[in-house]
C-alpha positions in Angstrom: 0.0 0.0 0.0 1.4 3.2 -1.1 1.8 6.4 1.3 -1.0 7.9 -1.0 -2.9 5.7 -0.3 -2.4 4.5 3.5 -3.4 8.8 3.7 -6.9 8.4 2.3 -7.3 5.3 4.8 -6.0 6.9 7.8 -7.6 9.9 6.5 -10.5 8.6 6.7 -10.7 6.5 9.4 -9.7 9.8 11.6 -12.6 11.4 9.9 -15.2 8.5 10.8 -14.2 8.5 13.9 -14.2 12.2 15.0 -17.7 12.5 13.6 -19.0 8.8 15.2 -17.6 9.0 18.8 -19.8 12.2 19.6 -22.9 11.4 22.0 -26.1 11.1 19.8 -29.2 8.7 19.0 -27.2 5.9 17.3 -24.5 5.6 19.7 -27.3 6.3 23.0 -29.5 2.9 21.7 -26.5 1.1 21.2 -25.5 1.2 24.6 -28.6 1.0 25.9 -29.1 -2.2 23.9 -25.5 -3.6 24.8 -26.4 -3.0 28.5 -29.6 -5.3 28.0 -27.9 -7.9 26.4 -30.8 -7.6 23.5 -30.3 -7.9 19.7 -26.7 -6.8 20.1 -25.9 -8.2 16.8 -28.2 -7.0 14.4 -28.5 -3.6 16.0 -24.7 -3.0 15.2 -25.4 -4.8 11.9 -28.2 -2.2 11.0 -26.2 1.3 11.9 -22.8 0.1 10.6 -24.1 -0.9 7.2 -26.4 2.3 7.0 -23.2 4.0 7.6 -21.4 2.7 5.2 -24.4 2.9 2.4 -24.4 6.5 3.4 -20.6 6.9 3.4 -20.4 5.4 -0.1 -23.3 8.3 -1.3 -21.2 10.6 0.0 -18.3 9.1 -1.8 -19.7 9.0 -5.0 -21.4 12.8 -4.8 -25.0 12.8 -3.3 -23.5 15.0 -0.5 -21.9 18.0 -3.7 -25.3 17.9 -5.4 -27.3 18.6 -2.3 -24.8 21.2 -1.4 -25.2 22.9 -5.4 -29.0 23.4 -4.4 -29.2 25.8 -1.2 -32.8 25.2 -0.5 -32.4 21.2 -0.1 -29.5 21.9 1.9 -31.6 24.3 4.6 -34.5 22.7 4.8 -32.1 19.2 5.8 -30.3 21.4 8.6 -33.0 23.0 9.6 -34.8 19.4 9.8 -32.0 17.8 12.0 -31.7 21.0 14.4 -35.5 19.9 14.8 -35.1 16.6 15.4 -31.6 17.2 17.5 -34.2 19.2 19.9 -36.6 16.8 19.9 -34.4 13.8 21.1 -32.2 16.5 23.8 -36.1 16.9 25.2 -36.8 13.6 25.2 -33.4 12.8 26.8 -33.9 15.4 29.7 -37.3 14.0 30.6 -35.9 10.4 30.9 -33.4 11.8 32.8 -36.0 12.9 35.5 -37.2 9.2 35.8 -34.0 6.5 34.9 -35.1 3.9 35.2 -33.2 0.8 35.8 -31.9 -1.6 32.4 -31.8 -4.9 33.4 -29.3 -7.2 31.8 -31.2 -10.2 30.0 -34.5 -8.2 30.2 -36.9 -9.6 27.2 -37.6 -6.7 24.6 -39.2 -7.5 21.2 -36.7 -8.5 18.5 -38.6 -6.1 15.6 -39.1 -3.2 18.1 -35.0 -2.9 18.2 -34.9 -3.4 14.1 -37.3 -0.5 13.7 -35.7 2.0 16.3 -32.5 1.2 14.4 -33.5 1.8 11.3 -35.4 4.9 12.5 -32.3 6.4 14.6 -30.2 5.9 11.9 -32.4 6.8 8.3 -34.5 9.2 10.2 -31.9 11.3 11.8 -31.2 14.6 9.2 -28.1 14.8 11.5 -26.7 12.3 10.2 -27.2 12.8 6.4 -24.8 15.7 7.4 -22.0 13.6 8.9 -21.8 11.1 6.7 -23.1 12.3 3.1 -22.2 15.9 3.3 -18.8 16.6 5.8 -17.3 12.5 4.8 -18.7 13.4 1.0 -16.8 16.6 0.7 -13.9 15.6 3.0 -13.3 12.3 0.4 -13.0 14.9 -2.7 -9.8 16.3 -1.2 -8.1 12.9 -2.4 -8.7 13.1 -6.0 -11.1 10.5 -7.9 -9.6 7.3 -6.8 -8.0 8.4 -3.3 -11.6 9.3 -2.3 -12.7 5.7 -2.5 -9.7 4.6 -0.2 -11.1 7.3 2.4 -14.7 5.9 2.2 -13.4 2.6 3.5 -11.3 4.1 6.3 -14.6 5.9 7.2 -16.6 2.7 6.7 -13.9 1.1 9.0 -14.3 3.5 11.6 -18.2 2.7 11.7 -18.1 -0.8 11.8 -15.3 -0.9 14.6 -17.1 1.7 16.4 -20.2 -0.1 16.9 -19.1 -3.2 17.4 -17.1 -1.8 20.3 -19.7 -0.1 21.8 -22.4 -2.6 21.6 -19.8 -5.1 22.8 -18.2 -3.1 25.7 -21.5 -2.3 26.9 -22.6 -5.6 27.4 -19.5 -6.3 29.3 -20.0 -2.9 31.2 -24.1 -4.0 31.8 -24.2 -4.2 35.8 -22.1 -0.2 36.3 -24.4 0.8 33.4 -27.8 -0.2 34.8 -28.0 1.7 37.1 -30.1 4.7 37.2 -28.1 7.1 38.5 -25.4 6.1 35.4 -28.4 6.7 32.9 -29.6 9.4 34.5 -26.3 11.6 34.0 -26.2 10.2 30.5 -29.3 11.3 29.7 -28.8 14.5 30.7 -25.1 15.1 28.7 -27.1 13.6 25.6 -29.7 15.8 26.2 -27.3 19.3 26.7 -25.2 17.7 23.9 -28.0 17.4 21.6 -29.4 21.2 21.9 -25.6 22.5 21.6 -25.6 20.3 17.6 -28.7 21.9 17.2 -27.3 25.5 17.5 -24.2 24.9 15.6 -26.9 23.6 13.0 -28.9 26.6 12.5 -25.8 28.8 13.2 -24.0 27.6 10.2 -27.2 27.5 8.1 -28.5 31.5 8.9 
């Protein structure tokens, strides 16, 4: 592997990661899933190959045609400040009643597909990330580089979840407890109306 290369990789694992690791839906129902022991598997399964479906529409140019049409582009961040609210408001109010999250507890197998697939191609947010900041990032390392990026971001997604979903389960009985959720809930929830901001701040 050349140093060109091995740069587009590294390039864009960095990238993957630096935009993954931050607290949001995905990465909240994850844990919470790895802490219940409950459809660890697919639920990693479902947000790491969305990811990479989205990183590869960024690769190929979804993210510089949205960006060539102002209009599209507001009403998306002006639709994932809205939802970014929505979900730091929901967060806050769970973190008035945590509730405990039993390892092992049963939870419906297509109720965890759904809220995956919801968090994931419902979340404007991140249509941002992936399709327009990974898109335009990718660009920067000419026609064929750009592909080597997208796998480095794609890499980044896959180990990402997997670790989380994983660790979680082996971190289940510190993370049940409702104290722990409660102070979670309540960083997602700040962290959440802070995206928001930089959002509309960027857009206006």
């Amino acid at each position: 592997m050349n140093t060109t290369i091995l740069a587009a990789v590294v390039g864009g694992l960095l990238s993957g990661f630096s935009l993954i690791v931050a607290i949001g839906a995905q990465n909240a129902f994850v844990l919470r899933q790895g802490v219940s022991r409950q459809h660890i598997g697919v639920v990693v399964a479902i947000c790491a190959i969305s990811d990479l479906a989205l990183i590869v529409a960024g690769v190929v140019g979804v993210g510089a045609l949205v960006q060539g049409h102002p209009t599209i582009l507001r009403i998306v961040t002006v639709g994932g400040a809205a939802y970014l609210v929505w979900f730091g408001v929901r967060s806050l109010l769970a973190a008035r009643h945590p509730k405990t999250l039993v390892a092992g507890a049963p939870s419906a197998k297509t109720s965890a597909v759904a809220t995956a697939f919801a968090l994931t191609w419902l979340n404007p947010h991140v249509y941002l990330d992936t399709v327009l900041m990974l898109g335009n990032l990718s660009t920067s390392y000419g026609p064929t580089g750009r592909w080597w990026f997208g796998l480095g971001a794609g890499a980044a997604s896959i180990l990402w979840f997997t670790t989380l979903g994983y660790a979680a389960r082996l971190a289940s009985r510190w993370l049940a407890h409702p104290r722990t959720w409660q102070v979670l809930d309540t960083v997602i929830g700040l962290v959440m109306f802070a995206l928001a901001a930089m959002l509309l701040r960027t857009s206006f």
